[in-house]
Legacy VTK file of the C-alpha trace (Angstrom):
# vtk DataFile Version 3.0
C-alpha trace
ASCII
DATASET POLYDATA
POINTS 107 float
9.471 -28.159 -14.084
10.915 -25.119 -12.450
8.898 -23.207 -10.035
7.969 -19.415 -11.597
9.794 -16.320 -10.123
8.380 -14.987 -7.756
6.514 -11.494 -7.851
8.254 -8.658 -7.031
6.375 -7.622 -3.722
7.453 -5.291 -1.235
5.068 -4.911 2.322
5.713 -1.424 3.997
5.012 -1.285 7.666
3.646 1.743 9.414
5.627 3.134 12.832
4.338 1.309 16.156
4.628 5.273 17.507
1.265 6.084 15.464
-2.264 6.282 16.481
-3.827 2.940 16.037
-0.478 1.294 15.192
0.912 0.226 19.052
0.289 -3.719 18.626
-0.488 -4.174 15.441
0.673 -2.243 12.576
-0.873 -1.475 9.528
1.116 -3.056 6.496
0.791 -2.075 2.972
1.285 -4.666 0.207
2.552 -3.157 -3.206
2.726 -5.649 -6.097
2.125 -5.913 -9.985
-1.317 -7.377 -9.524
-2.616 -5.325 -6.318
-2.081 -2.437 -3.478
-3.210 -4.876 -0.293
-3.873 -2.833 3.040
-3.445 -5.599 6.321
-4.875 -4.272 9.551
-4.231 -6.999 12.441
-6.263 -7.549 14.820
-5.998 -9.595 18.157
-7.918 -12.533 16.371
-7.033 -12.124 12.485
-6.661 -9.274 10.053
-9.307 -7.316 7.929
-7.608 -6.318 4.595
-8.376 -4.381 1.921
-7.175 -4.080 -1.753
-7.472 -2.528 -5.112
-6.099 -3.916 -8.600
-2.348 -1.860 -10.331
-4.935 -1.046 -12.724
-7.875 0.543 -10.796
-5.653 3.115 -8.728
-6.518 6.554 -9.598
-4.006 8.236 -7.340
-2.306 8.375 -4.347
-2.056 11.654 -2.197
0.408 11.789 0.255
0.328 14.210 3.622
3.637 14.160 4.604
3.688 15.599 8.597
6.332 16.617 10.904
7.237 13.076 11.618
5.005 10.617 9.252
3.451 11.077 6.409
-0.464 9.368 5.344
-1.408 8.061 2.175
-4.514 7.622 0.079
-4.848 5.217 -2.494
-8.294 6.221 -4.528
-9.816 3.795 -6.802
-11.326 4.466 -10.399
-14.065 1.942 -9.299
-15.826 4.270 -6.898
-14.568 2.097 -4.391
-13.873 3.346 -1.041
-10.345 4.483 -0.539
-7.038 2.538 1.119
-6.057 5.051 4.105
-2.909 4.378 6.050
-1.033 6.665 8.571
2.401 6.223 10.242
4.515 5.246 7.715
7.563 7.679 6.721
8.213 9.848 3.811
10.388 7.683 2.459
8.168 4.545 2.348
5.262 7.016 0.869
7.058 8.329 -1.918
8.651 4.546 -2.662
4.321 3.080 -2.390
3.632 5.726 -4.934
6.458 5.504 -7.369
6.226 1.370 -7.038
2.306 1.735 -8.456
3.038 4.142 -11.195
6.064 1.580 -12.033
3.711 -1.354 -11.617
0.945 0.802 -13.953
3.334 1.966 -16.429
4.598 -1.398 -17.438
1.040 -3.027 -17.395
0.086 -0.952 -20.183
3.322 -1.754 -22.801
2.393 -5.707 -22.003
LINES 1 108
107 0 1 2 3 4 5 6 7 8 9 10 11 12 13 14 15 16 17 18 19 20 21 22 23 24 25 26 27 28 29 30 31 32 33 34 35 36 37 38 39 40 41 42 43 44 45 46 47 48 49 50 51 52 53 54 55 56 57 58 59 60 61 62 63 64 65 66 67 68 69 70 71 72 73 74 75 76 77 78 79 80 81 82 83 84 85 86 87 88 89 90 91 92 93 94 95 96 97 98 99 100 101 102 103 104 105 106
């Protein structure tokens, strides 16, 4: 039986030149099923996520160098907040959950 394709993820990795971000980047995990925040630590990795279909929006504050992102929740969950990652991996985050969201809704 052939294995099934695998999901289209892509994991975005903030600069190591950020606040916060020396040793252990935050990563951001977009995929059809789930925006996945990873925050390592020096003994494992606290993560936080929020289902394609429970983002409300993401805001992006693009800076001089890098650019922050939001990802609210419809749930009244608390938000996904990363920093350090440029304006080109922001804009590509938002337009791969609006992709992700879009095509949920024809299936």
């Amino acid at each position: 039986m052939p294995n099934p394709p695998e999901t289209p993820t892509k994991m975005f990795t903030a600069s190591r030149l950020t606040r916060g971000n020396l040793f252990f980047p935050t990563r951001i995990e977009v995929g059809p099923e789930r925006v996945l925040r990873i925050k390592p630590r020096f003994f494992g990795s606290s993560e936080e996520s929020i289902p394609i279909f429970k983002v409300a929006s993401v805001q992006i504050a693009v800076g001089f160098f890098w650019s922050n992102i939001r990802i609210d929740s419809s749930g009244g969950s608390n938000p996904i907040l990363s920093h350090g990652h440029s304006k080109r991996d922001a804009i590509q985050i938002r337009d791969m959950i609006e992709h992700y969201q879009q095509n949920g809704l024809k299936k």
